[in-house]
Structure formats: structure tokens, C-alpha cells
C-alpha positions in Angstrom: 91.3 127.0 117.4 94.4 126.4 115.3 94.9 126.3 111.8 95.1 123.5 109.6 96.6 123.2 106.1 95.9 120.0 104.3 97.1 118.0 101.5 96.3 115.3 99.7 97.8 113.0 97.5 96.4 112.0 94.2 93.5 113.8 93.9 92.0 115.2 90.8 95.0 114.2 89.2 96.0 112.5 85.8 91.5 111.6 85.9 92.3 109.4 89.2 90.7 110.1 92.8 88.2 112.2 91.6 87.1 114.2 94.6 84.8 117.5 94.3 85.8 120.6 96.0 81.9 121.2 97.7 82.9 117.7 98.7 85.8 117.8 100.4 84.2 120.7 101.7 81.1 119.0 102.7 82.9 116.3 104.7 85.4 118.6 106.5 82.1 120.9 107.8 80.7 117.2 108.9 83.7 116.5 110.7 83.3 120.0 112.8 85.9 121.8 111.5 85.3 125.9 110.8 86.3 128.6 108.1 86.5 125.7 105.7 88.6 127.4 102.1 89.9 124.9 98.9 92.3 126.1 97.2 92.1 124.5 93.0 91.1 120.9 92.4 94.4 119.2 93.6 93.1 118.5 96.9 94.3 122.0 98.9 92.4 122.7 101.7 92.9 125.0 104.8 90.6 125.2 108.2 90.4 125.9 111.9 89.9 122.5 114.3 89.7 121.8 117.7 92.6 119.2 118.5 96.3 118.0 117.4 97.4 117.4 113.8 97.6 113.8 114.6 94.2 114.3 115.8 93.1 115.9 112.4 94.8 113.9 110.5 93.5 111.0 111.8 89.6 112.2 111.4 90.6 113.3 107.9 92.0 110.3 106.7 88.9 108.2 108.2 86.3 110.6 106.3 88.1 110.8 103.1 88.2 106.7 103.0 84.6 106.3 103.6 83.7 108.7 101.3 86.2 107.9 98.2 86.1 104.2 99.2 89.4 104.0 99.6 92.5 105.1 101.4 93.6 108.7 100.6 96.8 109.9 102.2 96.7 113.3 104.0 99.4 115.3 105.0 98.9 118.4 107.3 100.8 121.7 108.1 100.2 124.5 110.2 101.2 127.8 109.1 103.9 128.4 111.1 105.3 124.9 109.4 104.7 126.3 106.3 106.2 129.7 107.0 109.9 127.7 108.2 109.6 125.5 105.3 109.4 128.6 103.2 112.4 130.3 105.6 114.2 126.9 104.6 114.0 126.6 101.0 117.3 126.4 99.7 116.3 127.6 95.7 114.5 130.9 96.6 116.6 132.8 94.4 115.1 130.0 91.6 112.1 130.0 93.2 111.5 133.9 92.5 112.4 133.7 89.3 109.9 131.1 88.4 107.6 129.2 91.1 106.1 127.0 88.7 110.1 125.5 88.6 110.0 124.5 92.5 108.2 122.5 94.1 107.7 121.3 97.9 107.1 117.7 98.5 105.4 117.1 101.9 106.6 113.9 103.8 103.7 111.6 105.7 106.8 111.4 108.4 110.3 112.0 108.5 112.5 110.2 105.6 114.9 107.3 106.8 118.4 108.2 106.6 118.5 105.6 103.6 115.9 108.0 101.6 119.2 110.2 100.7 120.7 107.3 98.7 117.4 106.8 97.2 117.0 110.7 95.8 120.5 110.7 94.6 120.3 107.6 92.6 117.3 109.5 90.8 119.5 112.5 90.3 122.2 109.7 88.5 120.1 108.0 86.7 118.2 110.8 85.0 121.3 113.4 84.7 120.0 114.9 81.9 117.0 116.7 83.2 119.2 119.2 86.1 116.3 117.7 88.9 117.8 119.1 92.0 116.6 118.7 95.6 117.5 118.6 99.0 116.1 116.7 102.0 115.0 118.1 105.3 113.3 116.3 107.7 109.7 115.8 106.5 110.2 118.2 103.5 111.6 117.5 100.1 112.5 120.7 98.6 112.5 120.1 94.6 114.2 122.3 91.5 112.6 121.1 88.3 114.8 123.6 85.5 112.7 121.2 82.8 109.5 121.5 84.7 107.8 119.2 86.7 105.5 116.8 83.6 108.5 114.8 83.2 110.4 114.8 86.5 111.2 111.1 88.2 110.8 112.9 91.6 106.9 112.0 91.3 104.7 108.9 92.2 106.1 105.3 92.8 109.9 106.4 91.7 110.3 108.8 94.5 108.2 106.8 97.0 110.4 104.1 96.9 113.5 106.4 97.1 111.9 108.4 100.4 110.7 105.2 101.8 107.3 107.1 102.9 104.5 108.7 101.4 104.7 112.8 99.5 102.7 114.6 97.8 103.8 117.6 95.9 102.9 121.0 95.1 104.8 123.8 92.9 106.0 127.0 95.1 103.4 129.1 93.9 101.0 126.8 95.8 102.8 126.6 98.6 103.0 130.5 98.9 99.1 130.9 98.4 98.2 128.1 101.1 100.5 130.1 103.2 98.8 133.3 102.9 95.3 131.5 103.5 96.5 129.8 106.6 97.2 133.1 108.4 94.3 133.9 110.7 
């Protein structure tokens, strides 16, 4: 059975989408999926499942509305997806130093070729906080130097820029999701 990673967007964060680990956890079990692990309140989860990502994705996303009562928007992974976004991050140097100062931001889909535009007019418009990032694919690599509570690469500013939906998650996370996904 493969390996899922999941993310979700907007949980348990800033006192909106309130969503208990046990159940998350709970549903997930429901759903049939096995060796079921959260990782903190942020909506981290990683599990075995019979069936595609689309598949998962697709079951999660139908659960999680029921249950909240409204849409939540789940990104999945697997591990080896995690370990070549992790092979691809352009600020590992910066990302050893301090992993609380990059962040990965996981795409629903691919960005349009018109997302670039979007991110650099960020950068431009906010020139004084250093933001860096680069674009690949469905993955928005992110260098916060200020940190990441005042960063325009968050919520409705970068959704507009991308032109799909991301949720984000410091490089710390990213490395301990990693770890837990390898069965």
C-alpha cells in the first residue's frame, strides 16, 4: 500500500478551521486508510491507502467537507515527492542555517505560466522584506530572511499571484513529514 502525505490548508490556524487531531485521525481510519500519524495541529498527516493520490485526495476532500461543513483544500505527496522537492530546493544552504526561514508552499496543480509575473510583483511591491522564492512546477520554494508572520507570500495575496490554491509549511516540517513518510 503506498504512502500518503497530506496537507491541509487553513487548519488550526489564526482560530479558523478548527479541526482536532483524534479527528482528522478518526475520519482518515473511517475512510480505510492504515498507520494513520499527525504531525502538530496545522493539519499534517501521513498514511498508507489503497489507490491513486487523485483517488485519496478525492476521498479526503469529500470527508473533511462533511465533517467541517465546509470545503477544506488537501494537497497530497508521496515521499518520494517530498524527497525531489527536498533534492530541489534551491536555499539549502539557507535552509540549514535556519529552517524556520524556508518554507515550501505545496500547489493544488501546477502554476500557469502567468503565476511568475504574479510572485515577482510581490517581490516589487514589498522590496523591503528580502522574500525570495522560486517556482517549480507544483512547488513554491519560499526564503523568508524576516520570517514568515509578515510575509505577502501567504493567503489571498499569493493565491491570486499563483492562480491556484497552496498551503505552506516551514522546512523543518517538511523534513519531519519526510522522515515519517518513509515506510
Amino acid at each position: 500500500m503506498p504512502t500518503y502525505v497530506v496537507l491541509l490548508r487553513a487548519v488550526n490556524v489564526g482560530g479558523t478551521g478548527k479541526l482536532p487531531m483524534a479527528d482528522l485521525r478518526k475520519l482518515l481510519d473511517g475512510l480505510g486508510f492504515r498507520n494513520i500519524e499527525t504531525y502538530i495541529q496545522s493539519g499534517n498527516v501521513v498514511f498508507d491507502a489503497a489507490g491513486s493520490a487523485a483517488k485519496v485526495k478525492a476521498a479526503v476532500t469529500a470527508g473533511l467537507e462533511t465533517l467541517m461543513g465546509a470545503p477544506v483544500e488537501v494537497m497530497v505527496r508521496t515521499h518520494e515527492e517530498l524527497s525531489r522537492i527536498i533534492d530541489g530546493n534551491p536555499f539549502a544552504n539557507e535552509a540549514a542555517a535556519d529552517g524556520a526561514r524556508v518554507h515550501v508552499a505545496f500547489l493544488a496543480g501546477a502554476a500557469p505560466p502567468e503565476a511568475e509575473a504574479g510572485l515577482n510583483r510581490i517581490v516589487t511591491q514589498y522590496p523591503a522584506r528580502r522574500d525570495r522564492y522560486h517556482l517549480a512546477g507544483d512547488t513554491l520554494y519560499l526564503h523568508l530572511p524576516e520570517g514568515a508572520a509578515e510575509t505577502k507570500f501567504s493567503g489571498k495575496t499569493m493565491d491570486r499571484a499563483l492562480g491556484v490554491a497552496a498551503t505552506g509549511r516551514n522546512w523543518n516540517t517538511v523534513l519531519k513529514l519526510h522522515a515519517m513518510s518513509k515506510r
